[in-house]
N, C-alpha and C positions, 0 to 999 in steps of 0.2 A: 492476563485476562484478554482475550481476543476481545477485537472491535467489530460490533458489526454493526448490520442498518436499524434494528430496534434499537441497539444503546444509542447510539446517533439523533434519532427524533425521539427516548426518555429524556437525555441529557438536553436538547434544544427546547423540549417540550419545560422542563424545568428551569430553564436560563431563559424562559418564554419568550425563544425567539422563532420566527415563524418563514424559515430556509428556503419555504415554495415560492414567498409570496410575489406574486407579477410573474410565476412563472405556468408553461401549458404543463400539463402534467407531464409528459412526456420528458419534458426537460430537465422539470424537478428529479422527477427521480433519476436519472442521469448525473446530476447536480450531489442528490443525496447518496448514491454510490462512489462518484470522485471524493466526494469527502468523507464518507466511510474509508474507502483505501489511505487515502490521504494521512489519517488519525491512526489507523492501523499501523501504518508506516513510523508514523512520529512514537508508538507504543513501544512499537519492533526497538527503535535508536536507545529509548528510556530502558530496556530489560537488557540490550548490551552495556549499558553503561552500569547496570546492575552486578554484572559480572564481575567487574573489574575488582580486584583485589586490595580492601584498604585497613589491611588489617593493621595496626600501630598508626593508623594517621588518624589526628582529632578532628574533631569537625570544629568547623570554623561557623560563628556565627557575621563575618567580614572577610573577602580578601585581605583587606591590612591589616598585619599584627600587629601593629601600634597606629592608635589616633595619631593624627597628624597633627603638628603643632599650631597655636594660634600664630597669626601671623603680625607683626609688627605695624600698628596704627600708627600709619606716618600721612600727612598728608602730603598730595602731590601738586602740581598745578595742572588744573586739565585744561583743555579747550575753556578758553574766554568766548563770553556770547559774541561780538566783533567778528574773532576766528569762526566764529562759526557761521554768521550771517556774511561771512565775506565769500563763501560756496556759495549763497542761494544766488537763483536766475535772478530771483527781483526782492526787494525787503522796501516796507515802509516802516524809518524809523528804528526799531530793533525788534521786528517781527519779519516774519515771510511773508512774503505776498504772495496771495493762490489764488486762481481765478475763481467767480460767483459759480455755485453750482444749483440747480434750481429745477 
């Protein structure tokens, strides 16, 4: 199905979104023809890919053929608050200190 500038503003016109707007006319549709070519383009890439020959391959509803396994609930020791307030510029206490903003 070729792309052209009516499918372009049916299809914006119904995703209601409105591709002129803040722009001079002139511009828009300058705007609305790059992105005509533009989709056309990206059609063009989808109808090669259509070609391609996949006769005996199943379709996958995942790249991974097997879920991945759960992983083992171990606990670690992370960062202690200390370690971690021993980075800040300034802490009152065991908080950060940040300046009033106002």
């Amino acid at each position: 199905m070729p792309i052209d500038l009516k499918i372009v503003q049916s299809t914006a016109s119904l995703a209601r979104l409105n591709l002129a707007q803040g722009l001079e006319p002139e511009q828009a549709q300058a705007d609305l023809e790059k992105l005509t070519h533009e989709l056309a383009t990206i059609v063009g890439y989808i109808d090669i890919l259509g070609e391609a020959d996949t006769q005996g391959v199943e379709p996958l509803y995942s790249p991974m053929l097997e879920a991945p396994g759960a992983r083992e609930d171990v606990v670690i020791n992370s960062n202690t608050t200390e370690e971690i307030l021993e980075q800040a510029p300034d802490r009152i206490g065991s908080f950060f200190a940040v300046p009033k903003i106002l």
